[in-house]
Structures are given as structure tokens and as C-alpha cells.
N, C-alpha and C positions, 0 to 999 in steps of 0.2 A: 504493500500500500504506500510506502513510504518514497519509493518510485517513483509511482504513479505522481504524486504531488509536485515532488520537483520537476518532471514533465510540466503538468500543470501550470507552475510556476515562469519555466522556460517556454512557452506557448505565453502566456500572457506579455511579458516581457520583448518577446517578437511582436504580438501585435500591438505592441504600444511603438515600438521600432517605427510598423509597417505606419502604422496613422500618426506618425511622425513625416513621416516620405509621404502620403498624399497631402498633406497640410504645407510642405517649405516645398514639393517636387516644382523642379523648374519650367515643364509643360506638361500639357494637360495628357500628353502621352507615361508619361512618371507617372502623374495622379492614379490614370487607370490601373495601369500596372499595384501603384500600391493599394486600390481598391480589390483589385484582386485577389491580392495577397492577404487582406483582412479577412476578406471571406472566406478564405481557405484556413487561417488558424481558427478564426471565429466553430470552423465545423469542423477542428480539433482537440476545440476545446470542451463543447458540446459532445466529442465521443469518448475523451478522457473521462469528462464528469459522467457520463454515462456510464464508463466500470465501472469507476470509483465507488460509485453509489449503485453499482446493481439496477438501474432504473434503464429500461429494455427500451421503452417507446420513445426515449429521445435519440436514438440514432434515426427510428420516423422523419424526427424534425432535422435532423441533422441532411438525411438523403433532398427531404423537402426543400430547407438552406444549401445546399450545395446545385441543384438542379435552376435556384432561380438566384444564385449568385453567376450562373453560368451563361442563363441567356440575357441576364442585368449586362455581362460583359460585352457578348456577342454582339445587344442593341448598339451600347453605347459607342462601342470599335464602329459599328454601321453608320451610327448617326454624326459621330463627330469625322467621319472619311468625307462622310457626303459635305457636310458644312466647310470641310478644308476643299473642295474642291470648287466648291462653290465660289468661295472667297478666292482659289486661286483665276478664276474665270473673269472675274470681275475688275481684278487685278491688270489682268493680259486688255480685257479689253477698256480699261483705262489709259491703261500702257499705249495702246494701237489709237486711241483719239489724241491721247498727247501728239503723240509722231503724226499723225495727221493736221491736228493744228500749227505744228512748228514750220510743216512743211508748205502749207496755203500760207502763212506767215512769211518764208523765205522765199515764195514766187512772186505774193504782192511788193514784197520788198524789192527784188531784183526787177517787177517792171517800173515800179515810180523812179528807179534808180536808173533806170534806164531811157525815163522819159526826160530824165533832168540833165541827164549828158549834155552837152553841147557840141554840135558838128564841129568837124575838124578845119576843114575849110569855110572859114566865112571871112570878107571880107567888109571892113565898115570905111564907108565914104564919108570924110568928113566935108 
């Protein structure tokens, strides 16, 4: 039994770790990753206490917590791809109206510049 505890103890101790790293992680790919990881000791800690204590039906909760930590993942890896891609789209085609206006900008400029020339040959009578 005595084991088991310090397990216990070393399981708690990681996920204080892990929700340490989704709390300071530098992006939102970090975050995931350590949300992950919570919910994986979270339903080791749930099946330690479950020897520990001879109590059968919370490995139930345990399968239950581990199947919707799994597709919680799956969503959010979906959801935040589609949003980075989104932003990357919008990006490009900012990008492509910049380079567009610089370029209408650098034609109108080179005709008024071109209107202001003055021929080479002129002659003034005074």
C-alpha cells in the first residue's frame, strides 16, 4: 500500500508540473500538449485511487475520462488547424493587395513623372 501512495504522490506532483506548462506554454501548441498530459495523469490518478481503495466502478469513470479527454484533443488539434489556416489566408491575401497597391502607386508615379519631363530639344526665341 505504501507504494501505491508514493505513486500517488508522484502522479500528483507531474500534474501540477503539466498545468504548470499549459499556464506559462509559449503557444497554444504547448498548451494542448500540456492539456493533454493532465488528462492522462488526471486518469492515473483516478486508477491508483481506484486500488488503493478497492473501489471497482471508478476505473468506469476513468475509461469514460480518458475517451472524452481524447476526442477534447482531436476537436481542438481540428479546430485551432482550421483557424491557423484561416489566418494564414488572410494574411497572403493582404500581402497580395499590399503588392498591388504599391504597384498602381509606382505606374501612376512613373506617368506624372513622365509627363513633367521636358523635351530635349526646345528652342526659346527671345
Amino acid at each position: 500500500m505504501e507504494i501505491m501512495n508514493v505513486i500517488l504522490w508522484i502522479l500528483l506532483g507531474m500534474l501540477i508540473a503539466y498545468l504548470i506548462r499549459v499556464v506559462i506554454g509559449p503557444n497554444v501548441w504547448d498548451r494542448l500538449l500540456g492539456l493533454n498530459l493532465v488528462a492522462t495523469k488526471i486518469i492515473l490518478i483516478i486508477m491508483v485511487f481506484a486500488s488503493i481503495n478497492e473501489i471497482t466502478f471508478l476505473l468506469d469513470f476513468a475509461m469514460v475520462y480518458a475517451l472524452s479527454g481524447f476526442l477534447s484533443t482531436i476537436f481542438l488539434t481540428l479546430f485551432l488547424s482550421e483557424r491557423n489556416s484561416r489566418i494564414a489566408k488572410m494574411e497572403e491575401a493582404e500581402k497580395a493587395e499590399q503588392t498591388e497597391k504599391a504597384k498602381s502607386s509606382e505606374s501612376s508615379i512613373s506617368s506624372v513623372s513622365s509627363k513633367l519631363e521636358e523635351p530635349e530639344n526646345m528652342n526659346f526665341v527671345d
